[in-house]
SERO-4910 file (N, C-alpha, C, O; in steps of 0.05 Angstrom, whole numbers):
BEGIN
 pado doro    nc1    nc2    nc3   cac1   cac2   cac3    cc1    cc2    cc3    oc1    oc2    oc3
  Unk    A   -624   1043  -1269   -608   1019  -1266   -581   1025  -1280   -580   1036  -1302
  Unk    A   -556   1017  -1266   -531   1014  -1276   -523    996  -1286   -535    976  -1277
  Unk    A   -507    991  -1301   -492    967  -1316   -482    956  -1298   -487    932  -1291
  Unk    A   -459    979  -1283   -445    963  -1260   -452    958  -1235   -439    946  -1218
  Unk    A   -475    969  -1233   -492    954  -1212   -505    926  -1211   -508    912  -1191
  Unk    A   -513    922  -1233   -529    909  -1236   -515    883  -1240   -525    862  -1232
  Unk    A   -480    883  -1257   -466    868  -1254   -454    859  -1224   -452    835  -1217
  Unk    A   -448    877  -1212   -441    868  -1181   -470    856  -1168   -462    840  -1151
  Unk    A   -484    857  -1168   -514    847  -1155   -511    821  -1172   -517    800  -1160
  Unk    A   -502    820  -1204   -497    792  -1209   -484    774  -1194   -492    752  -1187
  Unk    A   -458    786  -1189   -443    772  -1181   -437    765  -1152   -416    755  -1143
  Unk    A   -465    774  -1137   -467    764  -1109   -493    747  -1107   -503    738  -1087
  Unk    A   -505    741  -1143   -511    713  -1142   -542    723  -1143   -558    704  -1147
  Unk    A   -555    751  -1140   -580    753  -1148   -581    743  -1180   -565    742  -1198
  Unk    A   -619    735  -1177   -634    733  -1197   -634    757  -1220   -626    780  -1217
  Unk    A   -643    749  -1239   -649    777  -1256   -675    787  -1252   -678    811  -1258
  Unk    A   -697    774  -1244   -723    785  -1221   -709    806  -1199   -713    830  -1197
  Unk    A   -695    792  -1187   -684    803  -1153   -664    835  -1168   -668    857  -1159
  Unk    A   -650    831  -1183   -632    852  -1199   -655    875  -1203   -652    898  -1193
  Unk    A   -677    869  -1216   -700    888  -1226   -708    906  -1204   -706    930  -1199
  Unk    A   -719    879  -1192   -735    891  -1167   -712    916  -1143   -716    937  -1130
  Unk    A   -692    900  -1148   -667    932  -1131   -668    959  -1133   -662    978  -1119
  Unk    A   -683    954  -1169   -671    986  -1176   -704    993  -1183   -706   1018  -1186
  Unk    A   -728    981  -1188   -751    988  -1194   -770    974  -1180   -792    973  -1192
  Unk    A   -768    958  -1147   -791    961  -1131   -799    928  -1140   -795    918  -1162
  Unk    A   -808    919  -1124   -824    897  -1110   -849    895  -1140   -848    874  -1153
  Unk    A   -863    911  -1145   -873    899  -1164   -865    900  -1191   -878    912  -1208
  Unk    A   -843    887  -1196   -837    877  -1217   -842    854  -1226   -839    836  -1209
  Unk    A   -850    844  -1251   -842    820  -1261   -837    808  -1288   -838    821  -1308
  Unk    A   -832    778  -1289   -815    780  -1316   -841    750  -1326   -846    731  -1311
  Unk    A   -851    753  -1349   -868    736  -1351   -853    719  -1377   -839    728  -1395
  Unk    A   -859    699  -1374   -843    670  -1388   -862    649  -1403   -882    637  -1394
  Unk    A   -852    649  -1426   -874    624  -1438   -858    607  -1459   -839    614  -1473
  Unk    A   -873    578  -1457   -845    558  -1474   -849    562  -1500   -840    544  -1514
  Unk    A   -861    584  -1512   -872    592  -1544   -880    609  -1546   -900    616  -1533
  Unk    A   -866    625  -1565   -869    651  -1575   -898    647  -1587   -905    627  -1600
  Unk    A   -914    669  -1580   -938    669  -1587   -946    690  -1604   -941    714  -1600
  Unk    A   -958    681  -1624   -963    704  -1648   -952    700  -1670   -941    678  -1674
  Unk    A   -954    720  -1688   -941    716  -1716   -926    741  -1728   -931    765  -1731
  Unk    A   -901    722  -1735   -891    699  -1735   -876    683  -1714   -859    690  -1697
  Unk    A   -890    656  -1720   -882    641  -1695   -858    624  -1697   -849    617  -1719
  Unk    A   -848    617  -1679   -822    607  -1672   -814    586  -1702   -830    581  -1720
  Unk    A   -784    578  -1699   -781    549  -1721   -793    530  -1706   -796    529  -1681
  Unk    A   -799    512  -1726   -812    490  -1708   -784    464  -1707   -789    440  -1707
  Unk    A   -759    472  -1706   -743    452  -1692   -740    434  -1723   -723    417  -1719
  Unk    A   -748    431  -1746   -739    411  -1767   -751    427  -1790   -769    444  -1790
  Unk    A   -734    415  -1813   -742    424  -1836   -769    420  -1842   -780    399  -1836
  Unk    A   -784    442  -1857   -807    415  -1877   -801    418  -1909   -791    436  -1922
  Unk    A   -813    393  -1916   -811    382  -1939   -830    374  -1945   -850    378  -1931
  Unk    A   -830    360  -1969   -847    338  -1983   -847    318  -1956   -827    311  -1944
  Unk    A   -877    309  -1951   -894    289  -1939   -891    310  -1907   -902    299  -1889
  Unk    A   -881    330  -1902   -890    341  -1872   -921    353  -1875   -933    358  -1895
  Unk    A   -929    356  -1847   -960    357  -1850   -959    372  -1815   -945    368  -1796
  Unk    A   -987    391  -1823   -991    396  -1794   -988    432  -1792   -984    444  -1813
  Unk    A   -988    445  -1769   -997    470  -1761   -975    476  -1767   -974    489  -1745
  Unk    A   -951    480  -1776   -936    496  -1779   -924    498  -1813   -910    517  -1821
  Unk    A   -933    476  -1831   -941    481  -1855   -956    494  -1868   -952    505  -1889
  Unk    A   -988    495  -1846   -995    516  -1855   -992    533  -1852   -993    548  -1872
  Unk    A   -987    545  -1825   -979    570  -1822   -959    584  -1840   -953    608  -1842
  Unk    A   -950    564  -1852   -922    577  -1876   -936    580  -1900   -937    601  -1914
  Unk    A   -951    552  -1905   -968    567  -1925   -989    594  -1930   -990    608  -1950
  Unk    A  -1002    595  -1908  -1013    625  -1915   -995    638  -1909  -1005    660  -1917
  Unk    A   -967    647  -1897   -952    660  -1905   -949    671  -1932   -957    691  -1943
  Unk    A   -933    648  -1940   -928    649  -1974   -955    661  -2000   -956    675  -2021
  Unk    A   -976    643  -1981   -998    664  -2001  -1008    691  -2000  -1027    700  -2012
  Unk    A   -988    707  -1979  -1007    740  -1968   -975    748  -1981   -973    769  -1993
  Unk    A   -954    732  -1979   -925    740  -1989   -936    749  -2031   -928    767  -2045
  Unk    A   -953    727  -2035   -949    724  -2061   -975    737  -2074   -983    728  -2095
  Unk    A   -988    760  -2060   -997    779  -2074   -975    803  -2078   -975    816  -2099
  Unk    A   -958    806  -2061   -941    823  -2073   -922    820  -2092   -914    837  -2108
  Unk    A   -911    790  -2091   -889    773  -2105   -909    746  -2125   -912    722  -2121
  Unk    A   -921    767  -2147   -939    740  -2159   -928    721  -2175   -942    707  -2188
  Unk    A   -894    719  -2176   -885    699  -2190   -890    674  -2158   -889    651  -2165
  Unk    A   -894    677  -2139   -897    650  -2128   -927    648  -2129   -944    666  -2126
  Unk    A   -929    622  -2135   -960    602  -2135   -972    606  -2113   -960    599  -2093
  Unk    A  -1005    621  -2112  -1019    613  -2091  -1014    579  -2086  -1001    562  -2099
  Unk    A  -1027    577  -2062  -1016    536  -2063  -1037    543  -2035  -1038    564  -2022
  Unk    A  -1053    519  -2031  -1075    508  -2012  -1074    501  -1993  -1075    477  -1988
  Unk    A  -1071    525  -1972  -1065    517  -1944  -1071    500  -1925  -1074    509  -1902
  Unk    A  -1076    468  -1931  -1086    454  -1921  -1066    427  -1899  -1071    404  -1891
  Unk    A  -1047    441  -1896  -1022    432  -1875  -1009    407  -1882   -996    393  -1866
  Unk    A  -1014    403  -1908  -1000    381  -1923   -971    387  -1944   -979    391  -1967
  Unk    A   -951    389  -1942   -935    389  -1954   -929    380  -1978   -911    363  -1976
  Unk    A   -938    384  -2001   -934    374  -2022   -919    375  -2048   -897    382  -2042
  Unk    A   -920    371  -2075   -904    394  -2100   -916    418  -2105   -905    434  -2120
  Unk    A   -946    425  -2090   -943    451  -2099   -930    474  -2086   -920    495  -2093
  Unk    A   -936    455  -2052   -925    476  -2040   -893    478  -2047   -882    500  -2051
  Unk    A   -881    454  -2048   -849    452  -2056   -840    479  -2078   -822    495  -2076
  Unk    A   -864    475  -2102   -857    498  -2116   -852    529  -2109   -833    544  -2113
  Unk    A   -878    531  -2096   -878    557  -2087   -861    568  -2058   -861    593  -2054
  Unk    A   -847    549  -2036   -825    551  -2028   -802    556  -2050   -790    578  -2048
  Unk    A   -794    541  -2070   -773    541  -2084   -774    575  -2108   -753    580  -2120
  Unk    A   -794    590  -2111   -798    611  -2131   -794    628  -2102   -780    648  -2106
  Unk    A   -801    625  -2076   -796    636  -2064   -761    650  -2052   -752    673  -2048
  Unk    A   -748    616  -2050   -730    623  -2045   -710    633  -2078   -686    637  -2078
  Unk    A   -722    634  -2092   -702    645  -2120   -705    677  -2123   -687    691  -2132
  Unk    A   -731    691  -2113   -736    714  -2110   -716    729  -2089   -707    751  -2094
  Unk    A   -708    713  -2061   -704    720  -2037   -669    711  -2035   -657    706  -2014
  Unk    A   -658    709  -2063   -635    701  -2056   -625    674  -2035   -601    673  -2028
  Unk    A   -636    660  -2029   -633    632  -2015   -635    605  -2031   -651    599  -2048
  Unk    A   -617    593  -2022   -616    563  -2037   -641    554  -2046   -656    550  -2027
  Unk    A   -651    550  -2067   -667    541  -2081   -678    507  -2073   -673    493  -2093
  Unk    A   -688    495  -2056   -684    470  -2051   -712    464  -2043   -714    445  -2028
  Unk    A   -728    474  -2048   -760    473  -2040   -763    461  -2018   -784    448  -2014
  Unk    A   -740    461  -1998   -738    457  -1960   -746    487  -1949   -737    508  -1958
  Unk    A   -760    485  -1933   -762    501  -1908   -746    502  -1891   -756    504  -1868
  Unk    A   -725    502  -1891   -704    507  -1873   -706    529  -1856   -725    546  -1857
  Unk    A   -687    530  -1841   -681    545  -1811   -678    576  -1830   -696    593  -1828
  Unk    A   -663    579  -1841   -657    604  -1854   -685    622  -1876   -691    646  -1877
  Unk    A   -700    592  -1897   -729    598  -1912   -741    604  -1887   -746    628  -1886
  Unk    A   -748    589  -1862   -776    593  -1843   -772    626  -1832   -791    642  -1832
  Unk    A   -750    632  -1825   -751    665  -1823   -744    690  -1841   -742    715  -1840
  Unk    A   -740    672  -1855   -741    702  -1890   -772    705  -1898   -783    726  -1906
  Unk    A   -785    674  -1893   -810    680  -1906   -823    694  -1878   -837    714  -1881
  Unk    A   -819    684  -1853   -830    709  -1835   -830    735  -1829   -849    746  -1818
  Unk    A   -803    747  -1838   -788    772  -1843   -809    779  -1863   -822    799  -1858
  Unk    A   -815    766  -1886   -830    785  -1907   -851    778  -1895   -853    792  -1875
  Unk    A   -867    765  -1896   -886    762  -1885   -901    791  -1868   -917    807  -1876
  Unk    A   -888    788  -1843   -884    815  -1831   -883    844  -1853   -898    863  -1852
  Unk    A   -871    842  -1864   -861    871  -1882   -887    871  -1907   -891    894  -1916
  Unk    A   -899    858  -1915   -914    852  -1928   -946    852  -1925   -961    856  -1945
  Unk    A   -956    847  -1901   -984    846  -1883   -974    869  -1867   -989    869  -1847
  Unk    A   -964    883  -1865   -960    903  -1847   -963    905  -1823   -965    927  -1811
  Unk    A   -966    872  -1809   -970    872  -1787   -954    880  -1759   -963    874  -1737
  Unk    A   -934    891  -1763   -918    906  -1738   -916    943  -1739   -902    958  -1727
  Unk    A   -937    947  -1759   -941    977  -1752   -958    979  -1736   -975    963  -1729
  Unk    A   -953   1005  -1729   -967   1012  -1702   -995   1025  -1718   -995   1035  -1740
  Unk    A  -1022   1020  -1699  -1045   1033  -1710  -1058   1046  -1690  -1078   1059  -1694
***
């Protein structure tokens, strides 16, 4: 496939399916889903805080607790998808370790630092 091929085939209005299939054959395809699946999983679209609750609390929480065998200044805290002060704490030791605003929010910027380590930490993206 060429760049500038693939740009002129743009610009007579093919698909990026139809672009594929030009240069690598009819069975191609491009598979699509409205959520990244796996871990770590997508932001969930809002902060959490104190009183959020639900599957993506926890999922942060056992983050933070496989994070904080390596990093034992943050608090194990009880992954039970309730947002509370302990978890607030152990977001907040988190983000003081990780160089990030200290605000015991899960923010857009905390939900993928703690996934970044997370990842680097469980060693889950080496190859086995």
């Amino acid at each position: 496939m060429t760049q500038w091929g693939s740009k002129s085939l743009g610009d007579q209005g093919y698909t990026a399916i139809e672009i594929l299939r030009n240069f690598y054959g009819q069975n191609m395809f491009i598979n699509t889903a409205d959520e990244i699946a796996g871990v770590p999983s997508s932001w969930p679209g809002y902060d959490l805080t104190i009183g959020s609750s639900g599957a993506k609390v926890r999922q942060m929480q056992e983050q933070l607790n496989v994070i904080s065998n390596n990093y034992p200044l943050i608090p194990k805290i009880n992954a039970d998808g309730a947002f509370g002060s302990r978890t607030q704490e152990a977001v907040r030791q988190f983000q003081q370790i990780f160089d990030l605003p200290a605000s015991g929010v899960v923010d857009f910027p905390t939900w993928y630092r703690i996934s970044q380590i997370y990842v680097a930490v469980s060693r889950i993206a080496e190859l086995v």
